[in-house]
Structures are given as C-alpha cells and as structure tokens.
C-alpha positions in Angstrom: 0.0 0.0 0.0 0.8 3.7 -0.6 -0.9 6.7 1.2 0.2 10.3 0.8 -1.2 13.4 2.1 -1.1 16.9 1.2 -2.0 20.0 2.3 -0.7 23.8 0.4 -1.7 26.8 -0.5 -2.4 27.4 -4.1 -2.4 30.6 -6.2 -4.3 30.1 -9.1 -4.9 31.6 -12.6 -6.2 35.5 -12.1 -7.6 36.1 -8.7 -8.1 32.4 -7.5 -6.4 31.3 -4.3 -7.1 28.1 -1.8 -5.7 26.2 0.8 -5.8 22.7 -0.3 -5.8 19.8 1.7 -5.7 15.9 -0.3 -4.6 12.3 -0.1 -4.5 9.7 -1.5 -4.4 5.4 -1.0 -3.1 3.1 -3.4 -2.7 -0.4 -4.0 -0.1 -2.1 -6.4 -0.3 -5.8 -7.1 0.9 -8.0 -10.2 3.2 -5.6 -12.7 0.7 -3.5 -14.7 -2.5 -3.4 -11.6 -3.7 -1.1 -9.1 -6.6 0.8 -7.3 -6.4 3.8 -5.6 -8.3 6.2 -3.9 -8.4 9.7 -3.8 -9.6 12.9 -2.0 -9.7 16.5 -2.1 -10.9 20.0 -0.5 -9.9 23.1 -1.7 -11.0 26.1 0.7 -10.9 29.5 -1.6 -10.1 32.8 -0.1 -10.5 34.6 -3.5 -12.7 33.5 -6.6 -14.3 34.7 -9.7 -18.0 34.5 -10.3 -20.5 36.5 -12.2 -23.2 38.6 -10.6 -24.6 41.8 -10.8 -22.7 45.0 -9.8 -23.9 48.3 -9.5 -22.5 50.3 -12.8 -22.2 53.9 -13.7 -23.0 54.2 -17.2 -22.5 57.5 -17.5 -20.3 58.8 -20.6 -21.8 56.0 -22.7 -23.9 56.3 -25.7 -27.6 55.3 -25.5 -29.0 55.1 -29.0 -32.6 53.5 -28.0 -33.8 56.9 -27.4 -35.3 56.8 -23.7 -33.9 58.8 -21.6 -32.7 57.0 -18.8 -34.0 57.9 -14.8 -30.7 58.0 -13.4 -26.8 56.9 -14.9 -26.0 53.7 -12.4 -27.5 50.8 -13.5 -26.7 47.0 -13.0 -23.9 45.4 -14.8 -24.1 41.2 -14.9 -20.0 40.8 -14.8 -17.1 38.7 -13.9 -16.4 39.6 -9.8 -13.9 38.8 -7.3 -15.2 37.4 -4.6 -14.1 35.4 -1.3 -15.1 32.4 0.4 -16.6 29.1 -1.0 -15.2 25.4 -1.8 -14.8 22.1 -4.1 -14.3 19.1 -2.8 -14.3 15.5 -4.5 -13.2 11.9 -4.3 -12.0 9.5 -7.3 -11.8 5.6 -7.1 -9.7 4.3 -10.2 -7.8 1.5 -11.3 -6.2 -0.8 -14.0 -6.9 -4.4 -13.8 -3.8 -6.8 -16.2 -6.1 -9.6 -16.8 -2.8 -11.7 -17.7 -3.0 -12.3 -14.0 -6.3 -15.0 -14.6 -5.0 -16.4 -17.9 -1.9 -16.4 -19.8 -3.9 -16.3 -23.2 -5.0 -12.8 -22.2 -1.7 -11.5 -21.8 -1.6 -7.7 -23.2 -5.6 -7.6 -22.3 -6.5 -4.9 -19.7 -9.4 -3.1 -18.2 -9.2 0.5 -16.3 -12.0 2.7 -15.0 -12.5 5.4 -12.8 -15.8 7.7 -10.6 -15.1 10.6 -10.1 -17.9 12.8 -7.7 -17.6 16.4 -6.7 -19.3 19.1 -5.3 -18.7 22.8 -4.7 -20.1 26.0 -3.6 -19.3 29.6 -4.3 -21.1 33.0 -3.7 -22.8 34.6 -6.6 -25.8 34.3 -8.5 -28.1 31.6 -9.5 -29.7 31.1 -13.3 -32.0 34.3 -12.4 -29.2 36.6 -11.5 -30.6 36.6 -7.7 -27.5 36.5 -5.1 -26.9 33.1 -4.1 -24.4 32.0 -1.4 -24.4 28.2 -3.3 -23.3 28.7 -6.9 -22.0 25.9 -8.2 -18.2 26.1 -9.9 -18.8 26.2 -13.5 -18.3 23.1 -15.5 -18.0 20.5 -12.6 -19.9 17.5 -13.1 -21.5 15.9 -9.8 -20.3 12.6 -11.3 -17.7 11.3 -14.1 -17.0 7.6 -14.8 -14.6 6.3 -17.9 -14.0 3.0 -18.3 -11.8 1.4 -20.9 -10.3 -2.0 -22.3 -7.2 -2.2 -24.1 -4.9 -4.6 -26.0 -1.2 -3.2 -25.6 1.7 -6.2 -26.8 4.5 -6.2 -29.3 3.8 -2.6 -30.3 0.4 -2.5 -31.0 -2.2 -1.0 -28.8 -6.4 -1.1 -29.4 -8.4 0.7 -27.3 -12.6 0.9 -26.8 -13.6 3.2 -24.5 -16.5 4.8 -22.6 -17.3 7.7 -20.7 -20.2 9.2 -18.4 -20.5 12.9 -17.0 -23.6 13.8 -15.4 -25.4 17.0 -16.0 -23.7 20.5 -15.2 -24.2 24.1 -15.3 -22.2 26.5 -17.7 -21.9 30.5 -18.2 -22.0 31.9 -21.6 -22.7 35.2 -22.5 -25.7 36.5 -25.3 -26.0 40.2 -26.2 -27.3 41.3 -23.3 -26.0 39.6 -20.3 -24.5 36.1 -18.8 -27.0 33.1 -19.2 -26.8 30.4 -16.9 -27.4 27.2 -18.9 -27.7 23.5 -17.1 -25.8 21.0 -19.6 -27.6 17.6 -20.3 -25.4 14.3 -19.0 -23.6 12.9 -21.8 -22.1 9.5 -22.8 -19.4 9.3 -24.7 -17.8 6.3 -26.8 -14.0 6.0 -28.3 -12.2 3.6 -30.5 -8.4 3.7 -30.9 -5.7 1.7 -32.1 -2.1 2.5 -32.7 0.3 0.3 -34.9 
C-alpha cells in the first residue's frame, strides 16, 4: 500500500487562491494493476463569479432613445469574490487480466468515478444573489472505463465515458446566461500500430 497526504496553499490563474488539503491510498499488485483512492478539499479565499454589480453608465452612448431615470445601473459581470469550496473523491484502477489467464496477456481493463461538489457565492440562473453557486463546469459525477490490447507494439483501445449534467456560463448580447448542460455519454475507439 501507498498513502500520501497533502496540504498547500495554491495561487491560481487571475484572482483564484485556496488552501488545499488531499490524499490519497493506493494499492499495487501484479506488474501493470492497481486501485487507488483519492480525496480532495480546496477552501478558496478569492474567486471569480458573475453577478450583478452596480455600474455607472455615464459617458456611454444610448442610441434606444429613452432617456434614462438616473446613470447607475446593474452590470451582470465577472467579480472577485471570497469564500466558498470544491471538494471531490476518485476511485480508479487498471486491472492486467494476464494475471487470470496467460492467453490474455496484453488484455487490460481500467476505469474510474469521479464525484464532486462545490459551492461559491454569486448568482443563481435568475441573477438573484446566491451563497451556493455551483463552480462552472463540474460535473456531480464522471465515470470512464476502458479495455485495451497493448503487446509487441500495438495497442487497441474501446472506451466509454459518463458525466452527469452541469451548469455552464455563456454570454448573449445582453447579459450572462446560466445554462444546465444535459449528461452525456461518450464512446472511443483507438488503435495504434
């Protein structure tokens, strides 16, 4: 058995910061197997989400006509905030099934879950504040799980992949849209000579 354990602070990309904390357990038998499992927490002191700000519009052109009641208005845009978390846990592993048969020597099966959850101020899909956004992108729940043929140079792989549903900003001509992203299931096929 192996077992690690970690715990840093991280600056990330633009205004992200955390103190992470994670560890992991593996479990090494025969040449090519294993299973391990994982956890994380990050704790964020800074993030980036998108809400509504109060704006001052003044000095811009308004060519609808109307005449506005006063200059500051609300302004849906990317905002530094602090506080919030992800967290997750991951079970993988590679299983050489050479180890039951010698006629399935270069045969091999590997999969992983992963699940997650997370929680940062902001907004929800209506633009109201909300103090449990979830991060953007993160699927609750991803499994992949491949065989393979790998021996005297050649390699075949068939693949297949699950991520359950997740939410996603993108921006329209008028403001940020929250959207929720069906699951999806992926297939792949590969081989290398």
């Amino acid at each position: 058995f192996f077992f690690s354990s970690r715990r840093r602070h991280t600056r990330l990309q633009g205004d992200w910061s955390s103190d992470v904390c994670s560890s992991d357990l593996e479990h090494y038998f025969g040449i090519r197997s294993y299973v391990a499992l994982a956890g994380f927490y990050k704790d964020f002191q800074s993030a980036i989400v998108t809400k509504d700000v109060v704006f001052d519009f003044a000095g811009y052109t308004n060519p609808s006509g109307v005449v506005p009641v006063s200059d500051l208005g609300t302004l849906d845009t990317p905002t530094n905030v602090r506080g919030g978390w992800v967290r997750g846990v991951e079970l993988s592993g590679t299983l050489d099934l050479a180890s039951f048969a010698d006629w399935l020597d270069g045969f091999g099966i590997m999969g992983n879950w992963a699940h997650s959850a997370s929680s940062l101020p902001g907004t929800d899909a209506g633009g109201h504040p909300s103090p449990d956004t979830t991060l953007d992108g993160l699927s609750e729940d991803v499994v992949n799980f491949v065989e393979y043929y790998e021996k005297n140079g050649y390699s075949f792989r068939i693949g297949q992949r699950y991520r359950s549903g997740f939410s996603a900003l993108r921006h329209n001509a008028f403001r940020f849209v929250m959207d929720t992203i069906r699951p999806e299931m992926v297939e792949i096929g590969r081989a290398h000579v």
